[in-house]
Backbone bond lengths (Angstrom), bond angles and torsions (degrees), N, CA, C in turn:
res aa  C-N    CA-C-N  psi(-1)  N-CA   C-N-CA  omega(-1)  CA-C   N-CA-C  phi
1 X - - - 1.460 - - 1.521 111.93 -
2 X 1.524 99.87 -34.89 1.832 100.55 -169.68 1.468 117.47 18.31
3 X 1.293 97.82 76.45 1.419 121.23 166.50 1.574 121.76 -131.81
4 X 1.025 144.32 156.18 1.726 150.20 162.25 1.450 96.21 -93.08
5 X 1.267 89.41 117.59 1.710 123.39 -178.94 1.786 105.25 -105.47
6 X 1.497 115.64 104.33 1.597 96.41 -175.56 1.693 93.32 -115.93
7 X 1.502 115.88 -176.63 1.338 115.06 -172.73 2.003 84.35 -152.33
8 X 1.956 80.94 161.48 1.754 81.87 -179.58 1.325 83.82 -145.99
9 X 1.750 134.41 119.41 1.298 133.66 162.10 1.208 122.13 -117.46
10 X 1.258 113.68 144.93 1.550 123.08 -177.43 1.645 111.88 -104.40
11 X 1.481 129.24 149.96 1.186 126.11 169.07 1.454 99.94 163.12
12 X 1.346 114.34 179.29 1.530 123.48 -136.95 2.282 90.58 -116.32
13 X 1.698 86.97 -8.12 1.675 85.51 -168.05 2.087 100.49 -114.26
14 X 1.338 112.06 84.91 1.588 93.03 -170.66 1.671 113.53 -56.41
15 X 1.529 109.27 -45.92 1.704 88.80 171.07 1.603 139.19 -41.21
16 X 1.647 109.88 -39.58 1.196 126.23 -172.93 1.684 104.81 -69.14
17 X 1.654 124.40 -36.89 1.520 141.52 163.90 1.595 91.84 -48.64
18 X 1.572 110.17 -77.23 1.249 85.82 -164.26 1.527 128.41 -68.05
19 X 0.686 145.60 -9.02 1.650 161.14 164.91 1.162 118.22 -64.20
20 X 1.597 119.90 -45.50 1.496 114.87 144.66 1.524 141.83 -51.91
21 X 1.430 95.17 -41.82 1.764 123.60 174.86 1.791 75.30 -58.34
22 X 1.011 102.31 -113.65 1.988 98.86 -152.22 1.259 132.10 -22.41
23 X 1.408 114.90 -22.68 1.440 136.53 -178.63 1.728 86.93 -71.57
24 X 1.037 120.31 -80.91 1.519 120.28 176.67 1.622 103.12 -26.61
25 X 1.122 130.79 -79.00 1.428 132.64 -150.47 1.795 84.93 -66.72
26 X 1.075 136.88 -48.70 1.340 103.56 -164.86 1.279 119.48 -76.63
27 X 1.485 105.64 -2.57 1.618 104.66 174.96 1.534 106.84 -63.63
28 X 1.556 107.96 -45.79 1.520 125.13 -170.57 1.157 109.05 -57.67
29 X 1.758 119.19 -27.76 1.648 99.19 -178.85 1.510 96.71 -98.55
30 X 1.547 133.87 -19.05 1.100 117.15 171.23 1.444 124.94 -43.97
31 X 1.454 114.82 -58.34 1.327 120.08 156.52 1.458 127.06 -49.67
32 X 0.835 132.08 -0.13 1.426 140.01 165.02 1.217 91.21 -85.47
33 X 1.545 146.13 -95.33 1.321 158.54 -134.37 1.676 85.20 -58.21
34 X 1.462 129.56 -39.65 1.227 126.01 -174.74 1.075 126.50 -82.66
35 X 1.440 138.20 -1.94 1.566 149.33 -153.61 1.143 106.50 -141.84
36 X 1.638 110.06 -48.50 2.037 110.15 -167.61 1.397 118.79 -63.76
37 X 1.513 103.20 113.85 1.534 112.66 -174.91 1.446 94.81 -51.98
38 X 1.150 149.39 -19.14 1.505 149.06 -151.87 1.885 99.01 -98.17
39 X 0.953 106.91 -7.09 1.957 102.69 -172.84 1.140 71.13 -125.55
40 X 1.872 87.38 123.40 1.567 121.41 149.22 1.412 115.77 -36.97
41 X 1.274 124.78 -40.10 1.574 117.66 -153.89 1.752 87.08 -109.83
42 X 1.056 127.94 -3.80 1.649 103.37 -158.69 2.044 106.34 -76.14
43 X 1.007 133.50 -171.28 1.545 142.64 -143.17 1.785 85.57 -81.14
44 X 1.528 77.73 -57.23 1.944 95.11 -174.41 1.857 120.25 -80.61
45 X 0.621 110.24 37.33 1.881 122.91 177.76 1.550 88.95 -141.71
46 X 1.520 138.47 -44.82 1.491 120.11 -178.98 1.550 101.09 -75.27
47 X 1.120 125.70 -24.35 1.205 130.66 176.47 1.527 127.49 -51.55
48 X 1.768 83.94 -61.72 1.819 88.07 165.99 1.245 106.20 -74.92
49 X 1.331 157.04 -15.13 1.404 149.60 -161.85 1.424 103.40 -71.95
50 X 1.473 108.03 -58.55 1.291 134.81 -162.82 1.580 117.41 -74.75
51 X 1.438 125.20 -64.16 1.213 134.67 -161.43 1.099 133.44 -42.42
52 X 1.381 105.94 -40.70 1.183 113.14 171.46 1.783 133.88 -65.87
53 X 1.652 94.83 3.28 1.250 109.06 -175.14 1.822 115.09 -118.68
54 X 1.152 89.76 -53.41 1.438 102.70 163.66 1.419 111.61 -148.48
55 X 1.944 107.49 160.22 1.536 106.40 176.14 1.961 120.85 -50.67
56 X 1.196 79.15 126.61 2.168 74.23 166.91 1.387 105.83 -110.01
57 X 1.177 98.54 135.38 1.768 110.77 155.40 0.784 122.08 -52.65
58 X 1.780 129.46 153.65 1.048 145.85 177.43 1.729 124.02 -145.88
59 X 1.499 106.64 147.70 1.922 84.25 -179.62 1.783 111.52 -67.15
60 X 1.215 77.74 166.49 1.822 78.92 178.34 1.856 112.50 -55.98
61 X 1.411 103.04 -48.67 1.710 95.44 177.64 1.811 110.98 -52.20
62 X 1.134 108.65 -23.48 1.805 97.73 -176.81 0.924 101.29 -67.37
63 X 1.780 98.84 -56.18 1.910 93.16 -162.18 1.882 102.10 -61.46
64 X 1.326 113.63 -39.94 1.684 68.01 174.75 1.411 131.74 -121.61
65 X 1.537 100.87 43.30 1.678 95.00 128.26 1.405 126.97 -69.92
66 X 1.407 124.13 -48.85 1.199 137.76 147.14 1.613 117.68 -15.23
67 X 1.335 116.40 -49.91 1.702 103.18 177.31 1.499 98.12 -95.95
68 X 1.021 131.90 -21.33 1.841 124.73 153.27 1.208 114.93 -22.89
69 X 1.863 101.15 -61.74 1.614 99.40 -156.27 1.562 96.11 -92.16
70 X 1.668 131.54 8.36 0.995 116.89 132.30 1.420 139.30 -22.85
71 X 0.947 99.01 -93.47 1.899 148.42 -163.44 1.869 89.27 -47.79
72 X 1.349 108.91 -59.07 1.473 108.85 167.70 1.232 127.92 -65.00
73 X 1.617 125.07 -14.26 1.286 140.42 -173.62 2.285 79.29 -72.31
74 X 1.308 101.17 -84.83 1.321 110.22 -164.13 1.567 106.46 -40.88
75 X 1.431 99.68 -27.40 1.629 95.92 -148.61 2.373 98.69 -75.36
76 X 1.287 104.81 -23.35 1.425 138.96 173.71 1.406 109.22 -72.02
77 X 1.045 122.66 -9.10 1.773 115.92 -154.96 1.146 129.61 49.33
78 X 1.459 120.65 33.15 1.557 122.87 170.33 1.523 90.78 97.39
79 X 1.267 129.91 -17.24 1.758 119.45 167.60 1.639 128.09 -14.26
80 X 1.261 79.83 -78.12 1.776 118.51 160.69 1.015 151.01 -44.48
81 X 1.336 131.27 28.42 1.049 156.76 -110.61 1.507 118.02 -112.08
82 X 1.719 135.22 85.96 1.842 94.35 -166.51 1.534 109.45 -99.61
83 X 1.604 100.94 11.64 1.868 102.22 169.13 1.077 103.65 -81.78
84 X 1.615 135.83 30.05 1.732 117.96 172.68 1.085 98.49 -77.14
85 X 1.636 145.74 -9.43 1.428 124.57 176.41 1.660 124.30 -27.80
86 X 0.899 111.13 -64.58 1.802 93.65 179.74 1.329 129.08 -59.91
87 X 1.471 113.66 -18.69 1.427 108.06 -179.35 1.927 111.74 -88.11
88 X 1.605 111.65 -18.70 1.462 129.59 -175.84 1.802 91.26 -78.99
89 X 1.467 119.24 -13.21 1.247 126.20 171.33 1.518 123.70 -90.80
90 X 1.319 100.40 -23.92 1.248 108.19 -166.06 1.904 108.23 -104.09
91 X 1.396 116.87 -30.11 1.535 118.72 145.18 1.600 113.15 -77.49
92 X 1.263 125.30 17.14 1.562 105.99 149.05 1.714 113.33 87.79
93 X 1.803 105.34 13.91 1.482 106.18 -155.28 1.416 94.06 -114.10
94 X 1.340 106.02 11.13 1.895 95.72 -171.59 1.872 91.01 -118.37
95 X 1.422 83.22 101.89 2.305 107.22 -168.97 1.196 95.55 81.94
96 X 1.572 143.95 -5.31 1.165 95.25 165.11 1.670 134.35 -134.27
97 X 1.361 129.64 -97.67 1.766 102.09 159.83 1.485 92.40 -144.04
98 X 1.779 129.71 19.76 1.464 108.78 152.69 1.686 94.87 128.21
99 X 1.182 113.92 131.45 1.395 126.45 165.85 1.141 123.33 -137.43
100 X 1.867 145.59 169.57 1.193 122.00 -168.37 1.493 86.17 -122.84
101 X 1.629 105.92 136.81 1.571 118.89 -178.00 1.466 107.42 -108.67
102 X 1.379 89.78 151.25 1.756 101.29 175.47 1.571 113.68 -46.59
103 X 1.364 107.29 154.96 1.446 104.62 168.61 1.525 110.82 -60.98
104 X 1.608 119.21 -51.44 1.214 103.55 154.71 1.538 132.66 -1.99
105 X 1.222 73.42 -111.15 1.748 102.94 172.96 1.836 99.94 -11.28
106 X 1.275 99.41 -82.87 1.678 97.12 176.91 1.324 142.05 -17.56
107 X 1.573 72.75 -52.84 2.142 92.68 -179.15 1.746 102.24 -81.43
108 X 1.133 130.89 -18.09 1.632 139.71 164.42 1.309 99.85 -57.91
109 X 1.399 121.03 -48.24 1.654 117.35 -163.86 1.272 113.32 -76.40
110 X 1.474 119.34 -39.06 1.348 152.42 -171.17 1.578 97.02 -58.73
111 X 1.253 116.27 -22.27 1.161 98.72 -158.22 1.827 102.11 -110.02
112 X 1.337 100.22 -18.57 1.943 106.78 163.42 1.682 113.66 -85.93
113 X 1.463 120.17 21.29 1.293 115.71 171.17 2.010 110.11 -144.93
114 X 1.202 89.34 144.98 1.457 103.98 -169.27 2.025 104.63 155.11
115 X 1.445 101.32 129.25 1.487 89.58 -171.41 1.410 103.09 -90.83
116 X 1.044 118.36 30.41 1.920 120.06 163.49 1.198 124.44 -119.22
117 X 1.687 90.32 18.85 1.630 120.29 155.22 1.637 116.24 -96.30
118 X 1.039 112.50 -12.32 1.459 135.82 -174.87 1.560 120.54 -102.25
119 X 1.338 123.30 87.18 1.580 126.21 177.74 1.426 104.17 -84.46
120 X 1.142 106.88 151.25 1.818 132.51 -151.35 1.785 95.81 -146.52
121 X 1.146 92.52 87.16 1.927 112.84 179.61 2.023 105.03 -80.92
122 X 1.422 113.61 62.83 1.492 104.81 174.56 1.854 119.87 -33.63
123 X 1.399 101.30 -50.71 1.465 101.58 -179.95 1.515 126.50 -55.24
124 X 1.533 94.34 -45.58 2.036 105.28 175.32 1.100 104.23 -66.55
125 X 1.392 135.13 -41.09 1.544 141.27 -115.16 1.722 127.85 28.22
126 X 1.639 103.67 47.46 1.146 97.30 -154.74 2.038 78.78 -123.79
127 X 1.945 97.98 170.56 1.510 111.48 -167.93 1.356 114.27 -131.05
128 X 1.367 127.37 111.55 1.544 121.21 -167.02 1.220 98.04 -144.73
129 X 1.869 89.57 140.95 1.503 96.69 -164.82 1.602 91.72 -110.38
130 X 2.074 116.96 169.31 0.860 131.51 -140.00 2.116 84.98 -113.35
131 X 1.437 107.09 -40.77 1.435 80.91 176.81 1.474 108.19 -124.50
132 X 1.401 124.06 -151.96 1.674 121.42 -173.22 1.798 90.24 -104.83
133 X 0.902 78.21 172.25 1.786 102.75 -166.71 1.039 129.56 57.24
134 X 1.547 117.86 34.29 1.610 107.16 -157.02 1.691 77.13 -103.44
135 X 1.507 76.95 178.06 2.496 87.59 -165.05 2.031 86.29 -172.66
136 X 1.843 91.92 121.78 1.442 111.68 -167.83 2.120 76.50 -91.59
137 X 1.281 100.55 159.74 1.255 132.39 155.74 1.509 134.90 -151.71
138 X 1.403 104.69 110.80 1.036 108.67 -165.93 1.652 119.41 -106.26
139 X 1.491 100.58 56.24 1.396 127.04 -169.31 1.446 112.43 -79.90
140 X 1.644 102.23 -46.03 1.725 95.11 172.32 1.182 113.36 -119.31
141 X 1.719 103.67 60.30 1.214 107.92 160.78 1.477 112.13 -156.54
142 X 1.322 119.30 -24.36 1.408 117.65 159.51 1.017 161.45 -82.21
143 X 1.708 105.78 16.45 1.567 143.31 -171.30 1.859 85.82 -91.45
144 X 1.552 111.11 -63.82 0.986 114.58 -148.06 1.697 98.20 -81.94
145 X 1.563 124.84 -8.88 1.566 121.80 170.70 1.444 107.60 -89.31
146 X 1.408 122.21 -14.26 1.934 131.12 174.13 1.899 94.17 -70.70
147 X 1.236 89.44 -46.61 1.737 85.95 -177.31 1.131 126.04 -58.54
148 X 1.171 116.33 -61.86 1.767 140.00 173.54 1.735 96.98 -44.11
149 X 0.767 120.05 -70.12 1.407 118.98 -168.36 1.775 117.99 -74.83
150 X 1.072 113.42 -3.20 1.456 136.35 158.64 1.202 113.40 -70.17
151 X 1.726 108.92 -55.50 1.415 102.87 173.94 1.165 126.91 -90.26
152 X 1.417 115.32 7.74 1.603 124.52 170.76 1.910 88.45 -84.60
153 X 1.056 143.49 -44.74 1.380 140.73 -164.01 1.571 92.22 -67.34
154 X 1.425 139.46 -45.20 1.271 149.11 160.97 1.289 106.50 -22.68
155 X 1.823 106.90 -73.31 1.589 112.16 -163.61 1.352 103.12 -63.90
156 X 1.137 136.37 -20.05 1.687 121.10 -158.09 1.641 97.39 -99.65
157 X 1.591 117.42 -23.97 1.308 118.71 179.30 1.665 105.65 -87.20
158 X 1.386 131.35 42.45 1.547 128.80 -176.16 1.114 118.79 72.74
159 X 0.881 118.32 -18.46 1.728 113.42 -154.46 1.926 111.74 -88.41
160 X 1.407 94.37 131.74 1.453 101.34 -164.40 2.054 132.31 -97.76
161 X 1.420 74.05 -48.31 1.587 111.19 154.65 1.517 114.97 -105.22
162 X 1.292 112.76 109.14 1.525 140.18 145.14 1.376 134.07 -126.43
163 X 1.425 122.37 151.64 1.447 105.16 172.35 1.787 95.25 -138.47
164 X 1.285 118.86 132.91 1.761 116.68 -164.99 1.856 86.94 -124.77
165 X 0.939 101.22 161.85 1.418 130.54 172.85 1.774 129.16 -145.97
166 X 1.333 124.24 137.37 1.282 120.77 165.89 1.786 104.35 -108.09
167 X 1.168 123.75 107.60 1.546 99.56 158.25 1.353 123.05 94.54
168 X 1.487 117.44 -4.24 1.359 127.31 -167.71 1.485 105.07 72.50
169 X 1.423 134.46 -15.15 1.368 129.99 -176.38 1.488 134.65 -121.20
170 X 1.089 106.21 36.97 1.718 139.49 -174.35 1.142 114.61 167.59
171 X 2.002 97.05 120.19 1.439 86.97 164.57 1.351 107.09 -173.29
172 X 1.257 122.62 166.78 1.493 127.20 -154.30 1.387 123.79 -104.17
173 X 1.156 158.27 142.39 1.373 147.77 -126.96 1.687 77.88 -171.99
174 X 2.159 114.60 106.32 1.315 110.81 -176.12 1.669 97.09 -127.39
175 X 1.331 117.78 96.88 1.321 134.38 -165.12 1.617 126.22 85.96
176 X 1.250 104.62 -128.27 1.707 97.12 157.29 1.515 121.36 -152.11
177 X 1.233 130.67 169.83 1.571 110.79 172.77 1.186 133.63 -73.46
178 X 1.270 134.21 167.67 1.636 135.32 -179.19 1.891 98.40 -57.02
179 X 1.439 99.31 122.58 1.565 120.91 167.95 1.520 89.54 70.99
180 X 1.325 139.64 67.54 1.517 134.16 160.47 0.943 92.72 -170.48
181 X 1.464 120.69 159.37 1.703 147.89 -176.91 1.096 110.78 -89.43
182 X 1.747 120.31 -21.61 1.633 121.63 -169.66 1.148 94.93 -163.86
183 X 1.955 112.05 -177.70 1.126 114.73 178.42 1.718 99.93 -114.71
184 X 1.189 108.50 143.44 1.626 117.06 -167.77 1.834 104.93 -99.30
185 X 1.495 101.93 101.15 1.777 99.72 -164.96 1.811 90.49 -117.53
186 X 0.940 96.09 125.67 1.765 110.65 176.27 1.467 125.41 -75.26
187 X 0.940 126.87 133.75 1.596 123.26 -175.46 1.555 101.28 -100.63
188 X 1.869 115.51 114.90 1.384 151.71 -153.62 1.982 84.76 -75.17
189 X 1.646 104.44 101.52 1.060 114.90 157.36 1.570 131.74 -17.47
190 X 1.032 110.98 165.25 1.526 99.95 -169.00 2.058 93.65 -121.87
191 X 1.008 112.00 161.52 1.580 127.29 179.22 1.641 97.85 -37.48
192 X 1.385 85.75 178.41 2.244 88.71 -176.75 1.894 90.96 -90.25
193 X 1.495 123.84 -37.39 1.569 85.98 -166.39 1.362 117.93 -64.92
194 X 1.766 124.42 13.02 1.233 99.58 -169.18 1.485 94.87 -90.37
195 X 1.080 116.37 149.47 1.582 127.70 -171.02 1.429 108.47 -95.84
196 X 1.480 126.86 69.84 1.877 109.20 -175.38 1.429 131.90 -85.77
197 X 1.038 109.86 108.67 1.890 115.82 -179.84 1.839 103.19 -22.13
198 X 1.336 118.34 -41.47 1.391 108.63 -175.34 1.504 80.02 -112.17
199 X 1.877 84.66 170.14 1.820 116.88 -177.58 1.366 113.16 -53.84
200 X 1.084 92.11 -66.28 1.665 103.73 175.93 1.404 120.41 -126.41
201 X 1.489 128.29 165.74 1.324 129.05 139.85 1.181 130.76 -58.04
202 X 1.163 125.16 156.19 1.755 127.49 -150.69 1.388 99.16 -102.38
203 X 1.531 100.90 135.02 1.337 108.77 150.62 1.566 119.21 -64.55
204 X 1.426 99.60 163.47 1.703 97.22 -161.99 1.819 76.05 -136.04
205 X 1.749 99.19 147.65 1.246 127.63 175.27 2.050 99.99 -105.42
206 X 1.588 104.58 106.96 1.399 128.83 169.85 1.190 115.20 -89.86
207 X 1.799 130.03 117.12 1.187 100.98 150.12 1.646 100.05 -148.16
208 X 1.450 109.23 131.18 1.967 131.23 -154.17 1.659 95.06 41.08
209 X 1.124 110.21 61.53 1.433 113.84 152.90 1.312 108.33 -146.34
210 X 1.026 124.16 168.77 1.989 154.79 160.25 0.915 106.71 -75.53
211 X 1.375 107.90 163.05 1.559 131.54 157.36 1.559 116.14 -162.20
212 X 1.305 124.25 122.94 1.715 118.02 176.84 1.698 88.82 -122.99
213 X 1.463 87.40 157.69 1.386 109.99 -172.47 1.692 104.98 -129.48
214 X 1.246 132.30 121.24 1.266 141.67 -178.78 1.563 100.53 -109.96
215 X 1.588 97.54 147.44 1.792 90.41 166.71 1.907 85.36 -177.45
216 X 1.373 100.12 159.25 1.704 132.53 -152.16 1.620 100.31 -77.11
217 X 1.349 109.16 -27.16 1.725 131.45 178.87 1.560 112.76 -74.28
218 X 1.478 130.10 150.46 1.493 107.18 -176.58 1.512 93.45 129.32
219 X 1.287 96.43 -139.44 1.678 101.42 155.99 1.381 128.99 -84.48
220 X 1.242 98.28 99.52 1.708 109.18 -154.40 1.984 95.70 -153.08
221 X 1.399 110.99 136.33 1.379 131.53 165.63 1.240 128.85 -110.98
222 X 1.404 141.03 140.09 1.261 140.03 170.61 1.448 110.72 -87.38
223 X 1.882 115.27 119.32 1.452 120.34 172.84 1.563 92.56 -155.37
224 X 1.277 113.94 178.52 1.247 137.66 -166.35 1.377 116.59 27.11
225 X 1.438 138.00 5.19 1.478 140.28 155.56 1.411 87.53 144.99
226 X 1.351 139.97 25.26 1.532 118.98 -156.39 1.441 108.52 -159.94
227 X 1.245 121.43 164.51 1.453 116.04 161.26 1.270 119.20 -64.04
228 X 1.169 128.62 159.04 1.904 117.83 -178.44 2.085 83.37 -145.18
229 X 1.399 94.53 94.62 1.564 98.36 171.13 1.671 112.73 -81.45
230 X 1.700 100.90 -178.29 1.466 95.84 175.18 1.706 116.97 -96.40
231 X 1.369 103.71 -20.71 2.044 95.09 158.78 1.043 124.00 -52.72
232 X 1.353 114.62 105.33 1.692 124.62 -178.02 1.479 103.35 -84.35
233 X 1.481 106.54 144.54 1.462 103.35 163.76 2.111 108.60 -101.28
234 X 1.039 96.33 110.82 1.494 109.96 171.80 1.495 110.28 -33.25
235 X 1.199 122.52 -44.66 1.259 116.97 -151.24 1.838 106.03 -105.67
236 X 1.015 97.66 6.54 1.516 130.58 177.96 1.924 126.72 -108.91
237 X 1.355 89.36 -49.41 1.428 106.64 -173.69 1.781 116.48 73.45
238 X 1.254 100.57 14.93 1.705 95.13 -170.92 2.055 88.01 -133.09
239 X 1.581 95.91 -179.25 1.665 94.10 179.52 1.917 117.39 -66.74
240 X 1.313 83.16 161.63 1.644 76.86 163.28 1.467 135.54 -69.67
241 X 1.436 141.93 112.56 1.453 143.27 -146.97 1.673 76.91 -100.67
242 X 1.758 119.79 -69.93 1.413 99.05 -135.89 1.727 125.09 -78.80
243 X 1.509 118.48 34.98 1.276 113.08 138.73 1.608 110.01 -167.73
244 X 1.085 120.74 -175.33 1.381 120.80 -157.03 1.806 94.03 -103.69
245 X 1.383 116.95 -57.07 1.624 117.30 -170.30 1.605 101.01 -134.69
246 X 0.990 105.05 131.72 1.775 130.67 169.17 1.753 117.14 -106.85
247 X 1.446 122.62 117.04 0.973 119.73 -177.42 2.002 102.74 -117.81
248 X 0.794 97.89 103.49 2.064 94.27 173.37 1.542 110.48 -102.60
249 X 1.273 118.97 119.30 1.529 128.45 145.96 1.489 130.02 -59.94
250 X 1.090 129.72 143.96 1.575 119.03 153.86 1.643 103.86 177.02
251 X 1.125 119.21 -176.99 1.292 134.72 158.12 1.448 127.20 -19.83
252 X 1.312 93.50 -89.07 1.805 117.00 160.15 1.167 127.46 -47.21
253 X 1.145 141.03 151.72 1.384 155.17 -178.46 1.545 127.74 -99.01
254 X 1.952 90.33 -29.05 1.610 123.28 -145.42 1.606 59.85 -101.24
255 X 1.404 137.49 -79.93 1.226 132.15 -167.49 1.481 146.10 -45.94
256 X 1.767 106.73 -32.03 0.945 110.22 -175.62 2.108 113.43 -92.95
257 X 1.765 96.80 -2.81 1.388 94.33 175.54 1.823 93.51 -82.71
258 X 0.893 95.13 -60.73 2.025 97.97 176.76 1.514 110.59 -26.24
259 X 1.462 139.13 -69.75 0.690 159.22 -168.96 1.571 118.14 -62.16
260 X 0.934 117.47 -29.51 1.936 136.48 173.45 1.233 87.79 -77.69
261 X 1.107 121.28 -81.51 1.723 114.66 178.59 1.260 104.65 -40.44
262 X 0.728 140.51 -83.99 1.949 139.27 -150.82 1.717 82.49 -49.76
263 X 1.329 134.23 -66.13 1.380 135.78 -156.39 1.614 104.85 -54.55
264 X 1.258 131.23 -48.88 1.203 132.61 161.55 1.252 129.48 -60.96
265 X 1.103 140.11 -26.07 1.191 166.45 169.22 2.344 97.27 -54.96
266 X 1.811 101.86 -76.99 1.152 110.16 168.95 1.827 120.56 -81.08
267 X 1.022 117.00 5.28 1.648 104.48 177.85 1.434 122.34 55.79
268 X 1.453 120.16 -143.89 1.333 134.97 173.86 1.187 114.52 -78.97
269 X 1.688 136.55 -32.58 1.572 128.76 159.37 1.803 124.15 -46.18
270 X 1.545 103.80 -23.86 1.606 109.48 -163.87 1.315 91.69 -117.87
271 X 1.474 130.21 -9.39 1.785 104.99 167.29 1.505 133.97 -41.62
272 X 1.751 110.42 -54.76 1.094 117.11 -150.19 1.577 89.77 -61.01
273 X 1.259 125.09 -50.74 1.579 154.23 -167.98 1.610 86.15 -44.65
274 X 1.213 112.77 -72.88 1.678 137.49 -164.34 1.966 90.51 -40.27
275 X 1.309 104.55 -59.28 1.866 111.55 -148.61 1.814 87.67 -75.88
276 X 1.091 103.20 -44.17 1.598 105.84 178.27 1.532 123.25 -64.34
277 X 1.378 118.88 11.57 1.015 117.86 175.86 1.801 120.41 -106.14
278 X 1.430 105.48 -18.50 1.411 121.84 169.82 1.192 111.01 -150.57
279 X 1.320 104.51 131.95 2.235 123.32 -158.89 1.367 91.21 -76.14
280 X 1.464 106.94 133.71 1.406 106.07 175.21 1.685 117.33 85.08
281 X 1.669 111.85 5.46 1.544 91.43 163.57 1.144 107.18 -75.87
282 X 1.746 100.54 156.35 1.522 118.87 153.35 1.682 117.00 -106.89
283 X 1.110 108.20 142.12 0.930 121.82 -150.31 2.133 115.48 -134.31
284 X 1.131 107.65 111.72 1.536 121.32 -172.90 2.045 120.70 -97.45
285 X 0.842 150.68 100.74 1.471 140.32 -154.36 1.786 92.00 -137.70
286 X 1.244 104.77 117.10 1.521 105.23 174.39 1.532 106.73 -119.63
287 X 1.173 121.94 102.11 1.764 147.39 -158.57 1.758 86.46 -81.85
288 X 1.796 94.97 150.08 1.358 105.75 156.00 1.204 105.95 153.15
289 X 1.559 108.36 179.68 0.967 163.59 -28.62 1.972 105.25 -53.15
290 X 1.083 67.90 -24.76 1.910 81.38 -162.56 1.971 93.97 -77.58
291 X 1.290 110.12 -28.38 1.241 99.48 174.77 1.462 117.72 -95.86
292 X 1.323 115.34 16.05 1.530 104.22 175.71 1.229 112.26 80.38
293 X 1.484 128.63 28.56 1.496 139.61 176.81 1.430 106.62 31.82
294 X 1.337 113.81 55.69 1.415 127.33 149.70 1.156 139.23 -48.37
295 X 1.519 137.74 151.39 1.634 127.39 -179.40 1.762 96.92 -124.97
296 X 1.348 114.82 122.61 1.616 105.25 172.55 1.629 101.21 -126.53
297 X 1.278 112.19 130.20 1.514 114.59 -164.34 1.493 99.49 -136.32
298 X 1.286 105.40 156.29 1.360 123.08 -169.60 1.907 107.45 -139.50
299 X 1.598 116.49 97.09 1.565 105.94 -158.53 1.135 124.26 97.34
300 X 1.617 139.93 -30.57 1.087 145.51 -144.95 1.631 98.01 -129.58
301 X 1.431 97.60 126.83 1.605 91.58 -168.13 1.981 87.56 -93.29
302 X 1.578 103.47 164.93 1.273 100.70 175.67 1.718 124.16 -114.94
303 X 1.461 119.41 145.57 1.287 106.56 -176.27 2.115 109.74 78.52
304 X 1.729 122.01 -3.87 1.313 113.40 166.14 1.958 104.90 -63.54
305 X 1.420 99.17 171.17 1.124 109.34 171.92 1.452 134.44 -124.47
């Protein structure tokens, strides 16, 4: 994940806060040691090592995160993707900040990713892939399942009021704070050329819900007249064009990082699809250049504080 994961808890017992607080964070690096394609030993590095040769096992929580980021793969139209590993390899974004690859090259990568390259053995719990080079990443999706389950380690340890974060771009809102109805989490401005009809982006009122925020800026390069971010569109093989920032609300954590991606990835063609897939998303889309650095929101009031 290599991210800074911070937490803010409220309660009347500071030992019992702190004792929870660490219990949380070591879950978060446990899951790290278990997910990061970057550790030799973690679930997902034997995964890619292996699969392509024969099925590997997995604990039951991988595999189903693993049929999670299924279910959202289909449920997205292929948006969603966590076999983009070779192509996040092949623009130069996996360690580093982005290069522009041959068309070649592209259509080479394009062709080790697709999750119907990916068999999902419920009975074994085991994961085998269909050609060589394929490489799972579970980048935009395991920030926001370290979280979720952090703050489930929260709820069972008392704790009522919390607010956790990975990254500035997921994060969990678990009750509300002392004397407030919610927790007030801001959506992280965007660069100066974006031009926005309103002042700012809106703070959003959280409470036991998520929110991840995706956007094209970050690890991102300038080539061919354009930004060239690191959200790949799978079904494309190149960055995401049709919008600049995706903000999703909901429940889940595991969902709403998945889902920001897929939403950015498809823009304004895949909303209606996107909001209709879970009651009660909220939903953030910041359009442009071509749209006039627009804000179209669904839930999200604009300009609160």
């Amino acid at each position: 994940m290599a991210t800074r994961f911070e937490l803010v808890l409220y309660g009347p017992n500071p030992a019992q806060l702190r004792a929870a607080g660490e219990e949380a964070i070591a879950e978060i690096e446990r899951l790290e040691d278990q997910l990061s394609l970057y550790r030799p030993t973690s679930e997902i590095a034997c995964v890619n090592a292996r699969a392509a040769s024969e099925p590997v096992r997995v604990s039951p929580a991988v595999f189903q995160l693993l049929q999670h980021a299924s279910q959202l793969h289909r449920e997205s139209d292929g948006a969603f993707d966590i076999s983009i590993g070779p192509l996040l390899q092949c623009w130069g974004f996996m360690g580093g900040r982005g290069r522009l690859p041959t068309s070649e090259e592209v259509t080479q990568a394009r062709e080790k990713v697709g999750m119907d390259h990916v068999t999902l053995d419920e009975d074994a719990l085991t994961v085998k892939f269909s050609r060589q080079g394929m490489m799972l990443d579970l980048g935009a999706i395991g920030k926001g399942y370290a979280i979720e389950s952090a703050s489930e380690i929260l709820r069972e340890a008392g704790v009522t009021s919390a607010l956790l974060h990975g990254g500035t771009s997921t994060a969990y809102a678990l009750g509300h704070p002392p004397e407030e109805d919610s927790w007030k989490v801001a959506v992280e401005q965007p660069p100066d050329f974006v031009r926005l009809p309103e002042t700012r982006l809106p703070a959003v009122s959280l409470r036991d819900e998520a929110m991840s925020v995706s956007a094209v800026w970050g690890k991102a390069f300038q080539a061919e007249g354009g930004l060239q971010g690191h959200v790949l569109d799978p079904r494309t093989g190149r960055p995401a064009q049709n919008a600049l920032m995706a903000a999703v609300a909901l429940p889940s954590a595991t969902e709403t990082d998945a889902f920001s991606t897929a939403l950015l990835t498809l823009g304004r063609e895949g909303k209606e699809k996107m909001t209709r897939a879970r009651s009660g998303m909220k939903t953030l889309l910041l359009l442009g250049p071509n749209e006039d650095f627009r804000l179209e929101t669904k839930g999200f009031s604009i300009g609160s504080t």
